[in-house]
MARFI-135577 format. One record per residue: residue number from 1; residue in one letter; chain; x, y, z of N, C-alpha, C in turn. Coordinates in steps of 0.02 Angstrom, whole numbers. Example, Ala and Ser with C-alpha at 12.3 -4.5 7.8 and 13.67 -1.06 7.14 Angstrom:
residues 2
+-----+--------+--------+--------+--------+--------+--------+--------+--------+--------+--------+--------+
| num | residu | chaine |    n_x |    n_y |    n_z |   ca_x |   ca_y |   ca_z |    c_x |    c_y |    c_z |
+-----+--------+--------+--------+--------+--------+--------+--------+--------+--------+--------+--------+
|   1 |      A |      A |    660 |   -284 |    390 |    615 |   -225 |    390 |    660 |   -165 |    390 |
|   2 |      S |      A |    642 |   -112 |    354 |    684 |    -53 |    357 |    645 |      2 |    394 |
+-----+--------+--------+--------+--------+--------+--------+--------+--------+--------+--------+--------+
This chain:
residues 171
+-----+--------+--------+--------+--------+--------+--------+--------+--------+--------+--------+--------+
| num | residu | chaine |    n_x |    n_y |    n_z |   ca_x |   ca_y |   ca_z |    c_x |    c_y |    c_z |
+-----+--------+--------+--------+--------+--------+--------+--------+--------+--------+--------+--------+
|   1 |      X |      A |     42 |    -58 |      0 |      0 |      0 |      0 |     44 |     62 |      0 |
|   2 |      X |      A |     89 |     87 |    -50 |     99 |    139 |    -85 |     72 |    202 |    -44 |
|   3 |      X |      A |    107 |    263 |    -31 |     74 |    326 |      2 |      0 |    276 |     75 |
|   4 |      X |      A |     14 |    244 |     93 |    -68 |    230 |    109 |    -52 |    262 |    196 |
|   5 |      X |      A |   -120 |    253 |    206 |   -129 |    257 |    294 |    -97 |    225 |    333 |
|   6 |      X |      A |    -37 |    208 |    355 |    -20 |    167 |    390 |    -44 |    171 |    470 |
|   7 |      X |      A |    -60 |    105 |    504 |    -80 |    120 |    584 |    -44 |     52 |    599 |
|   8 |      X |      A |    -10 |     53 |    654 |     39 |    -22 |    693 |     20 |    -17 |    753 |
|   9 |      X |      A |     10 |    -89 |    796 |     -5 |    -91 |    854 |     74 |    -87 |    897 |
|  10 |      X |      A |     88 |    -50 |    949 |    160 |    -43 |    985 |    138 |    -46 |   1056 |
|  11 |      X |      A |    195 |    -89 |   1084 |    183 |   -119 |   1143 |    175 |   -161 |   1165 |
|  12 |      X |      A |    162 |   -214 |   1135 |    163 |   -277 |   1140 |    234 |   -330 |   1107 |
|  13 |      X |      A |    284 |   -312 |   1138 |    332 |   -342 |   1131 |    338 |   -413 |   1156 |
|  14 |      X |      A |    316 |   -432 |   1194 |    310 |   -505 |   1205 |    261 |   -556 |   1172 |
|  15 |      X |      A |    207 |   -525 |   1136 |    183 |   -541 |   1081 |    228 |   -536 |   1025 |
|  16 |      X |      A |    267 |   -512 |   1020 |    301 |   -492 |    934 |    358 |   -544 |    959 |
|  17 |      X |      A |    392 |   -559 |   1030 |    415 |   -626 |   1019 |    398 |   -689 |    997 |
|  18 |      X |      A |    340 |   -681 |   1031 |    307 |   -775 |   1027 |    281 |   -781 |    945 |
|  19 |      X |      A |    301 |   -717 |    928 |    248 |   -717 |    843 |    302 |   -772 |    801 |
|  20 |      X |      A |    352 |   -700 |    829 |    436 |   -711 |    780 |    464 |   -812 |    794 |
|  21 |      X |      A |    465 |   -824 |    861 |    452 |   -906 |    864 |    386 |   -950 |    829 |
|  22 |      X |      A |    337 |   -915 |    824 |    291 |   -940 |    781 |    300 |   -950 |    724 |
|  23 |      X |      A |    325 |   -908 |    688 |    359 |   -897 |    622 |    385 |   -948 |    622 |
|  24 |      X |      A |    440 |   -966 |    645 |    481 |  -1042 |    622 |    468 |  -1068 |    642 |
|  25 |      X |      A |    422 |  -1102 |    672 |    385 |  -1144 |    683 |    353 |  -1198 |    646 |
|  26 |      X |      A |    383 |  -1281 |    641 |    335 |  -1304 |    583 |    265 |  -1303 |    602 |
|  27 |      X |      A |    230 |  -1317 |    549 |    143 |  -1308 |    540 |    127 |  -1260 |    537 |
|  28 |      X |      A |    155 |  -1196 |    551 |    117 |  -1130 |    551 |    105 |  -1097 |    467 |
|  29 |      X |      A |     60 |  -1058 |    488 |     35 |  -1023 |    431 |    -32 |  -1051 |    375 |
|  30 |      X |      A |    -26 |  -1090 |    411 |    -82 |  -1144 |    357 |   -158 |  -1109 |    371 |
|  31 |      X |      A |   -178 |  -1137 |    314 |   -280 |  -1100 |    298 |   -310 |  -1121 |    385 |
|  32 |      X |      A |   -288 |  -1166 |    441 |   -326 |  -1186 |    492 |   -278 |  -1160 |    559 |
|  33 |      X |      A |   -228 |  -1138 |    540 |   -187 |  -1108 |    599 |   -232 |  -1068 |    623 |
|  34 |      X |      A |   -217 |  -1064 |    716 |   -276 |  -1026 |    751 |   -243 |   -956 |    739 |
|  35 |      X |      A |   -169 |   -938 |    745 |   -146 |   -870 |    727 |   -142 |   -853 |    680 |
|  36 |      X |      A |   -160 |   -893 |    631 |   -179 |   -829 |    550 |   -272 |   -811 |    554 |
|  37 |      X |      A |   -288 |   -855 |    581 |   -395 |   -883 |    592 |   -375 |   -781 |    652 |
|  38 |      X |      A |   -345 |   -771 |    677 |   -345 |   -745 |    744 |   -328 |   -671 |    692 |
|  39 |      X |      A |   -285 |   -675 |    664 |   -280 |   -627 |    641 |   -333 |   -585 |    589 |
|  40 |      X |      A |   -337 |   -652 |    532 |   -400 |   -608 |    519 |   -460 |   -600 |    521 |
|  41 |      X |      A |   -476 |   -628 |    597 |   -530 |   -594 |    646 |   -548 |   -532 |    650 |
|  42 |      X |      A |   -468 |   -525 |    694 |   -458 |   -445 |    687 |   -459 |   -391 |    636 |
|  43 |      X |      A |   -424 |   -419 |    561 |   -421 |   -378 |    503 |   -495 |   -381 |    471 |
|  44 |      X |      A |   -541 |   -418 |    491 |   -604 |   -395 |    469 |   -638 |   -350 |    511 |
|  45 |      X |      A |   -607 |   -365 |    577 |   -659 |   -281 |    627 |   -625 |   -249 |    615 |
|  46 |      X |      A |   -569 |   -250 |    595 |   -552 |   -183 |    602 |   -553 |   -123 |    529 |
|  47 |      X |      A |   -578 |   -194 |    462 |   -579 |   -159 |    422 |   -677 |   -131 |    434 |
|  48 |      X |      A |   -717 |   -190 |    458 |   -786 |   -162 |    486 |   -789 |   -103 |    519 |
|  49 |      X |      A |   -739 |    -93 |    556 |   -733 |    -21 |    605 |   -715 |     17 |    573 |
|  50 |      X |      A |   -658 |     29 |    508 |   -651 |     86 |    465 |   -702 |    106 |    438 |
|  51 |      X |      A |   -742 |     50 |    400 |   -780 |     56 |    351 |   -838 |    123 |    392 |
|  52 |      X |      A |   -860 |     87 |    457 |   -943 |    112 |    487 |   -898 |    164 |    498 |
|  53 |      X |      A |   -842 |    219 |    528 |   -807 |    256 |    547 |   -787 |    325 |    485 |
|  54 |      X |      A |   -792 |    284 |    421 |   -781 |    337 |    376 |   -868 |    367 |    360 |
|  55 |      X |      A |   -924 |    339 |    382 |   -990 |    340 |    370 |   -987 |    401 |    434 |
|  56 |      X |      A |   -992 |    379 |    497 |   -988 |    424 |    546 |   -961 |    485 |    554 |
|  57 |      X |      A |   -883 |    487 |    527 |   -862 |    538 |    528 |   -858 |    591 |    465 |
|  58 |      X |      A |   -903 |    575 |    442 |   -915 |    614 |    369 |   -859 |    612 |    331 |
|  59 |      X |      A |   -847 |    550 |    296 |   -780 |    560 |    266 |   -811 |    533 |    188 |
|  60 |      X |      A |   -879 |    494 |    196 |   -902 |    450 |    121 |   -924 |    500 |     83 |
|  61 |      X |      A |   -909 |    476 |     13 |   -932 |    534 |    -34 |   -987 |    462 |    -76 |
|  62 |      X |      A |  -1047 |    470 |    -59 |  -1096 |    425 |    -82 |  -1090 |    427 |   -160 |
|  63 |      X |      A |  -1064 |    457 |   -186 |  -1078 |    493 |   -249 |  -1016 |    446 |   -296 |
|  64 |      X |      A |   -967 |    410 |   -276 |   -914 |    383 |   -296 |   -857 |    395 |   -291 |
|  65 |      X |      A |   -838 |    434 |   -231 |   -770 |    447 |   -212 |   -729 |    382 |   -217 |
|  66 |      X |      A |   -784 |    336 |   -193 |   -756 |    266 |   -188 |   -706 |    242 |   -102 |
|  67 |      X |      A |   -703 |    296 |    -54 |   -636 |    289 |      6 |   -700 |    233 |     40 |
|  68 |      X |      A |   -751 |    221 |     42 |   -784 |    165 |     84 |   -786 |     91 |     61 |
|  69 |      X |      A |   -791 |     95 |    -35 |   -766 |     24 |    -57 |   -704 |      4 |    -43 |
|  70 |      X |      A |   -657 |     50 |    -52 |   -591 |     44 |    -77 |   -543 |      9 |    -20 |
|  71 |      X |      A |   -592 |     16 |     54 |   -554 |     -8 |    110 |   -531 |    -93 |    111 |
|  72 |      X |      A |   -486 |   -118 |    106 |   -470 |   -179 |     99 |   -418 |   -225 |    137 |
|  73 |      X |      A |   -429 |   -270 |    126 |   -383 |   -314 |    170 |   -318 |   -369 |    131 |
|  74 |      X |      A |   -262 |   -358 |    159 |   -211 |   -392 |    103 |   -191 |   -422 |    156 |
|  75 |      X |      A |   -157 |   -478 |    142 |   -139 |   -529 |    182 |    -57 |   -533 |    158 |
|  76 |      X |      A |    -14 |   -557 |    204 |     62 |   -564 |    193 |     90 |   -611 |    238 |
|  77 |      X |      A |     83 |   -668 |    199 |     94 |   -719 |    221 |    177 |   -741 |    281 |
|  78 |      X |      A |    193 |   -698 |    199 |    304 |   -709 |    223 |    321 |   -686 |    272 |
|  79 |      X |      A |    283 |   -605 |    284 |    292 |   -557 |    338 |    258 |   -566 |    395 |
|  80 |      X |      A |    193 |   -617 |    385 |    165 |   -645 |    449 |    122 |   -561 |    478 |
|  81 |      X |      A |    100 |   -528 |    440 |     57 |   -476 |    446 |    -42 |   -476 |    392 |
|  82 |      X |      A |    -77 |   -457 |    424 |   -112 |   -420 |    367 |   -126 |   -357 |    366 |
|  83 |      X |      A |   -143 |   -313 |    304 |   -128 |   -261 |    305 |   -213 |   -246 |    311 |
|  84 |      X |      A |   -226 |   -175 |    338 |   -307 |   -165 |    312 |   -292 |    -87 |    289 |
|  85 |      X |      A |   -315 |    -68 |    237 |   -301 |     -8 |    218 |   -336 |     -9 |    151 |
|  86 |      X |      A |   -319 |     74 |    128 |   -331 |    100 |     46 |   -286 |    110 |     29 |
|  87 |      X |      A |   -305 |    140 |    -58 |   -233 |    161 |    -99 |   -285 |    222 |   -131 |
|  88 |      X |      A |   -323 |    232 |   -114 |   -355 |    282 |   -112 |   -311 |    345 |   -125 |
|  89 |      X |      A |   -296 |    405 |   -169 |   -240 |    439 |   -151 |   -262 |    485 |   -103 |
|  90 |      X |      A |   -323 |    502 |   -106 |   -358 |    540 |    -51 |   -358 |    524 |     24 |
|  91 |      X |      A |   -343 |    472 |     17 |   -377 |    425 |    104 |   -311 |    457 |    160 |
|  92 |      X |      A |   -264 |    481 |    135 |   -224 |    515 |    195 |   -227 |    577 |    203 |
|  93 |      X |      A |   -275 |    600 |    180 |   -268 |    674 |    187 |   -336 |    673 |    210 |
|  94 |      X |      A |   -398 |    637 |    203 |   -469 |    632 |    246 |   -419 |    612 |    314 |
|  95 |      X |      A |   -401 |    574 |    331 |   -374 |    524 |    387 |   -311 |    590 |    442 |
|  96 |      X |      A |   -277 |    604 |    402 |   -226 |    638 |    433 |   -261 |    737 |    445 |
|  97 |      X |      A |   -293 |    734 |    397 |   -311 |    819 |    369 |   -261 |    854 |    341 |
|  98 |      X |      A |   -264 |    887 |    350 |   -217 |    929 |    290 |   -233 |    999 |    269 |
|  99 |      X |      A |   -165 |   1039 |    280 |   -167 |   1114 |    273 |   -168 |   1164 |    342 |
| 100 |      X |      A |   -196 |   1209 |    344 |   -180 |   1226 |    389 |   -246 |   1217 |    450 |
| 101 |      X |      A |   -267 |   1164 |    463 |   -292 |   1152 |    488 |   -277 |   1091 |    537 |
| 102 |      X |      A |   -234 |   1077 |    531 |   -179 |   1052 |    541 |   -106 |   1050 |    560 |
| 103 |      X |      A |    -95 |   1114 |    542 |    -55 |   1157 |    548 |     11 |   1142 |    503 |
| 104 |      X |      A |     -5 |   1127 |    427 |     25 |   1118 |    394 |     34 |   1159 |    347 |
| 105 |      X |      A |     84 |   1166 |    303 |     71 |   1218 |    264 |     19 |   1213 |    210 |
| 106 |      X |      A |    -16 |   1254 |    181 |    -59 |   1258 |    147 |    -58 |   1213 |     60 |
| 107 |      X |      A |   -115 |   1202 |     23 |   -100 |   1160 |    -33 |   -154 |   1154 |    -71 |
| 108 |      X |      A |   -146 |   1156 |   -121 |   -187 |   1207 |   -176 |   -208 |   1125 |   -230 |
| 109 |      X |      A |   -255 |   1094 |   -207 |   -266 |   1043 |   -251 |   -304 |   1057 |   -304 |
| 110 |      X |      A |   -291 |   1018 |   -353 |   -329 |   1038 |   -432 |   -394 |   1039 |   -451 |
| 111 |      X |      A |   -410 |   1100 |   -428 |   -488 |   1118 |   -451 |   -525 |   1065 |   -508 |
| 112 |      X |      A |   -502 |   1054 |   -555 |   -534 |    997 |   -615 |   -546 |    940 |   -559 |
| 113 |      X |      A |   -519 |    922 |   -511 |   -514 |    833 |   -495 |   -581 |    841 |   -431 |
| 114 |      X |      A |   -585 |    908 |   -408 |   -635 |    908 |   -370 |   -714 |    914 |   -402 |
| 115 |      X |      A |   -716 |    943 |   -467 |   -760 |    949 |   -510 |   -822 |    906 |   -498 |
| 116 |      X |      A |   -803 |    825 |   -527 |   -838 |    781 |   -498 |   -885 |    784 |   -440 |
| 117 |      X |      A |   -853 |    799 |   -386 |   -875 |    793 |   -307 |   -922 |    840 |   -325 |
| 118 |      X |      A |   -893 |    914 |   -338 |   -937 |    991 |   -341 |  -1005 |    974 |   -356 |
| 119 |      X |      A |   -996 |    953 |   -420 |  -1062 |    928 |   -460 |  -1117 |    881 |   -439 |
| 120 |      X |      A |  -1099 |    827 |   -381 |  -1145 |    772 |   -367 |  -1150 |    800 |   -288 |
| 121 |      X |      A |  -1141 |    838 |   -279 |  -1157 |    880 |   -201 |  -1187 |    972 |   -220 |
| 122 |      X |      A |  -1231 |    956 |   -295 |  -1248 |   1020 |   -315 |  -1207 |   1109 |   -322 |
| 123 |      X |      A |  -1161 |   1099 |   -336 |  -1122 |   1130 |   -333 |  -1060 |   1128 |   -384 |
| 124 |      X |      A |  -1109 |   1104 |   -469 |  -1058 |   1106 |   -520 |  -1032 |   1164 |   -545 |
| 125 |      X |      A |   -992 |   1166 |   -573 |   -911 |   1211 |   -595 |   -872 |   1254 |   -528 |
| 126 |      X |      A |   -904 |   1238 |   -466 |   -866 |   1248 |   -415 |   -806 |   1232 |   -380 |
| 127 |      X |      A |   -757 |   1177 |   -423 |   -705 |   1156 |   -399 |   -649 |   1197 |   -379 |
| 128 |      X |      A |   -634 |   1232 |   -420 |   -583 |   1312 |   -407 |   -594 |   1327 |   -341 |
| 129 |      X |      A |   -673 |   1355 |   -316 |   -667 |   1381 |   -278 |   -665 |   1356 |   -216 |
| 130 |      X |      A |   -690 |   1278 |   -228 |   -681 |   1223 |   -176 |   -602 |   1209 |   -157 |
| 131 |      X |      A |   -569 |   1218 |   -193 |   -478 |   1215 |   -207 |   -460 |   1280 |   -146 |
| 132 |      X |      A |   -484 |   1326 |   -160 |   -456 |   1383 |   -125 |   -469 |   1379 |    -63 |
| 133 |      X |      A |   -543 |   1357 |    -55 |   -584 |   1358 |     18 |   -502 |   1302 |     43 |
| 134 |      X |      A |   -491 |   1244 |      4 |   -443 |   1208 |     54 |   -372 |   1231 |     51 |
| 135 |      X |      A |   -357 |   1280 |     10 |   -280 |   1296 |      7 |   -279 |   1355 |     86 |
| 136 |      X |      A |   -345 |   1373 |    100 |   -363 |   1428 |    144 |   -352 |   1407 |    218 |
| 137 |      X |      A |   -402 |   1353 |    225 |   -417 |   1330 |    268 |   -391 |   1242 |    275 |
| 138 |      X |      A |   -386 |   1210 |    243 |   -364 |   1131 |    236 |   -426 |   1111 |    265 |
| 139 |      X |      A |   -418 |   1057 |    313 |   -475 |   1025 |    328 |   -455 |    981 |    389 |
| 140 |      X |      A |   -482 |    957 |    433 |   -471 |    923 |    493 |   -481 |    843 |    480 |
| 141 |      X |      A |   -430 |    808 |    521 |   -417 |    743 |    519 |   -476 |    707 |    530 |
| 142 |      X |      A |   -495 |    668 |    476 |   -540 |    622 |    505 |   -520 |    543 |    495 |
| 143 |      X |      A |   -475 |    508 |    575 |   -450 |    456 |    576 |   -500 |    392 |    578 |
| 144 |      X |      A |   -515 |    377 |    542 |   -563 |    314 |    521 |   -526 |    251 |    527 |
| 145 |      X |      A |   -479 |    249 |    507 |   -421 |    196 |    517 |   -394 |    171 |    583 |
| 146 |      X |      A |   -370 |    246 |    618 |   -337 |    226 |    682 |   -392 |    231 |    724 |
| 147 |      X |      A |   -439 |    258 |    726 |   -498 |    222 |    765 |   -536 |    166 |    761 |
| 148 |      X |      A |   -538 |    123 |    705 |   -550 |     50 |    709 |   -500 |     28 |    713 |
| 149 |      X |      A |   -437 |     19 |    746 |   -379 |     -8 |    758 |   -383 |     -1 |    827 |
| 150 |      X |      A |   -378 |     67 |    860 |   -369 |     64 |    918 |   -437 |     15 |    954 |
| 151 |      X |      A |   -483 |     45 |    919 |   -549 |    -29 |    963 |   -554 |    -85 |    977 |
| 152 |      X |      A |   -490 |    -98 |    912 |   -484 |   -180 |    903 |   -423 |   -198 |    942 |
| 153 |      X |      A |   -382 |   -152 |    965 |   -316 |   -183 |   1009 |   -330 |   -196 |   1039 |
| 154 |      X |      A |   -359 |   -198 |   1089 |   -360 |   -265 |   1175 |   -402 |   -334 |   1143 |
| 155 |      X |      A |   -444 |   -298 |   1084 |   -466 |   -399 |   1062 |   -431 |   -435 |   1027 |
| 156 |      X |      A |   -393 |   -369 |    989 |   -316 |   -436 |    958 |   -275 |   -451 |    999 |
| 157 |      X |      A |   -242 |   -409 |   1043 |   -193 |   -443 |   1094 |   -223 |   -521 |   1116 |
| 158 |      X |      A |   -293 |   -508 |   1148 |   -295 |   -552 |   1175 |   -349 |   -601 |   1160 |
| 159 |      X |      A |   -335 |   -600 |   1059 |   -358 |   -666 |   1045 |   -275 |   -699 |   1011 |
| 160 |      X |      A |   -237 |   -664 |    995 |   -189 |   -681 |    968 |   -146 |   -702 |   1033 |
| 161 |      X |      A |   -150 |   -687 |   1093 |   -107 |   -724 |   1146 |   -157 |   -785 |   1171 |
| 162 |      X |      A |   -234 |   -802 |   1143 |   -253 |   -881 |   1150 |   -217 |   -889 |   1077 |
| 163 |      X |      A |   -246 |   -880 |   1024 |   -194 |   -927 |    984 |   -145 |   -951 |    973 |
| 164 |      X |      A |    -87 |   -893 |   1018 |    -23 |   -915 |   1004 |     -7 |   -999 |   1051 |
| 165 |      X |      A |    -36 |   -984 |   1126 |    -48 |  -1036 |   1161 |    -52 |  -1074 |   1162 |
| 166 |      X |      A |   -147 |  -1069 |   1118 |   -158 |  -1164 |   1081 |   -127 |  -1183 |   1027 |
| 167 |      X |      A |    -79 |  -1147 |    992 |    -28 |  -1175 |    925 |     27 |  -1198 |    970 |
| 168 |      X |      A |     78 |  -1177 |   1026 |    109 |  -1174 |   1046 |    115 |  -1267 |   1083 |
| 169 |      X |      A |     36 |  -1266 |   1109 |     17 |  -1341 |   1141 |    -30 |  -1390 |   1109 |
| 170 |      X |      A |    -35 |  -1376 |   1030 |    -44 |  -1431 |   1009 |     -2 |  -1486 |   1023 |
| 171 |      X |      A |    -29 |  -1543 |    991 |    -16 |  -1608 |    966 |    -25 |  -1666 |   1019 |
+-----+--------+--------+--------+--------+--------+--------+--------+--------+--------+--------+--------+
């Protein structure tokens, strides 16, 4: 995921051991392992929690922005992670905000690309001025991401420390 949202759980270092021994571990990784089943438990609430979170925090553009389909889940087997995110090029700048509202410096996006939006929120050939309103003002973070992450950390910790357990005491 290219430019994307990144969010990591930190602090759980004694989990990120027993993972890293999991890892070499024979049998692991397979379609019935309880720590991949465990994981994407979690990578579906937590992509469920982005999803209802970009609805809530006014971030969906019903109209086809597309940042509520686009939320997805990639799996990485080698790295023993899954990812949940967009490639959305927009989705870090809804998520983070941007400009000076933010307290960043200001940024003058291309009136034509907002056009679209202008038009299906009644407000066609307004993109220019929609451009300025954000080179003016930017816009405030709306974290959709790291708030279905943070909801989901105490249920991943502690479904991924039963899984690691019962993989640990099979056989």
């Amino acid at each position: 995921m290219s430019d994307a949202v990144v969010v990591s759980l930190q602090g759980a270092e004694r989990l990120n051991r027993r993972l890293k021994r999991y890892k070499d571990a024979p049998g692991s990784g397979g379609p019935d392992d309880p720590v991949w089943q465990a994981m994407g438990e979690s990578a579906l609430s937590i992509q469920k929690g982005a999803k209802e979170n970009v609805v809530s925090l006014g971030a969906v553009d019903t109209g086809g922005g597309g940042l509520l389909g686009s939320i997805h889940i990639r799996p990485d087997l080698a790295r023993l992670q899954i990812a949940v995110g967009t490639e959305k090029a927009h989705a870090k700048y809804v998520h983070d905000g941007a400009g000076p509202a933010v307290g960043h410096a200001p940024f003058f996006p291309p009136g034509p690309a907002l056009e679209p939006w202008a038009a299906r929120h009644g407000m066609a050939g307004a993109g220019w001025a929609i451009a300025r309103s954000i080179f003016k003002r930017g816009f405030k973070p709306r974290p959709f991401l790291q708030y279905a992450a943070d909801d989901e950390a105490d249920k991943y910790l502690a479904r991924m420390a039963k899984a690691l357990r019962d993989f640990f005491r099979r056989d």
